[in-house]
C-alpha positions in Angstrom: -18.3 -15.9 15.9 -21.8 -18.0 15.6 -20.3 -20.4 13.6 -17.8 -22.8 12.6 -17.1 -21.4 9.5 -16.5 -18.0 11.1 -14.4 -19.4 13.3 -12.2 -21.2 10.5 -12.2 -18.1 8.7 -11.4 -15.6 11.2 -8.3 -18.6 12.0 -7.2 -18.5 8.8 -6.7 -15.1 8.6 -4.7 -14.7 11.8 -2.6 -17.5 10.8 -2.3 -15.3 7.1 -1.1 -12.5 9.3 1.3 -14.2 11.6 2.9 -16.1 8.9 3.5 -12.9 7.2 5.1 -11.2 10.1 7.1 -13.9 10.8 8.7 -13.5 6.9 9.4 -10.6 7.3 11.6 -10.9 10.9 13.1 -13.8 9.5 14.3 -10.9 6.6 15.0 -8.3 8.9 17.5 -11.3 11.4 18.9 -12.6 8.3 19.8 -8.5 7.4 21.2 -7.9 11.0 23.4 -11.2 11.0 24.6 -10.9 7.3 24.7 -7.4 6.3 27.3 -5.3 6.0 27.9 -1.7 4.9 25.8 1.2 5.0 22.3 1.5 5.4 21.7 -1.8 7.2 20.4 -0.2 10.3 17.8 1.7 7.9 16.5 -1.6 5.9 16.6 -3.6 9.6 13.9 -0.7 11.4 12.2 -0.1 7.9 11.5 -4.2 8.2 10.7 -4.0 11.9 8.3 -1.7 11.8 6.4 -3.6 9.3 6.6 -6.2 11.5 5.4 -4.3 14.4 2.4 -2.9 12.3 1.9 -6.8 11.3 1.8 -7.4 15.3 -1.1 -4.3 15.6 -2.7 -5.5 12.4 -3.3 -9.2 14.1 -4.5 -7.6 17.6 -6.8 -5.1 16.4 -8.1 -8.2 14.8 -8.3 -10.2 17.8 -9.9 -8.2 20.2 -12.9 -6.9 17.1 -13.2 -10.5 17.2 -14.1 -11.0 20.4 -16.2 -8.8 20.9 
């Protein structure tokens, strides 16, 4: 990053990112504490794993940042 606009930009996006991820837990908890019946386990790891590809997403990110 050579400038401050990079910097801002490449901030943005992370924060992009993390607020997304952090939607989508939020859907996946509220699932696990108020869901009943069949298939919750399914919509709960469907939501996690977008969550954990959100998590990859944001450090593949980082570290082509930094370099």
């Amino acid at each position: 990053m050579d400038t401050l606009l990079d910097f801002m930009t490449f901030t943005k996006g992370v924060e992009y990112l993390l607020a997304i991820a952090f939607v989508i837990a939020f859907i996946a908890f509220w699932q696990w504490v108020y869901g009943r019946g069949k298939g919750m386990l399914i919509r709960i790891a469907v939501l996690l794993y977008l969550v954990l590809g959100f998590f990859i997403l944001v450090g593949s990110c980082l570290t082509t940042a930094t370099r």
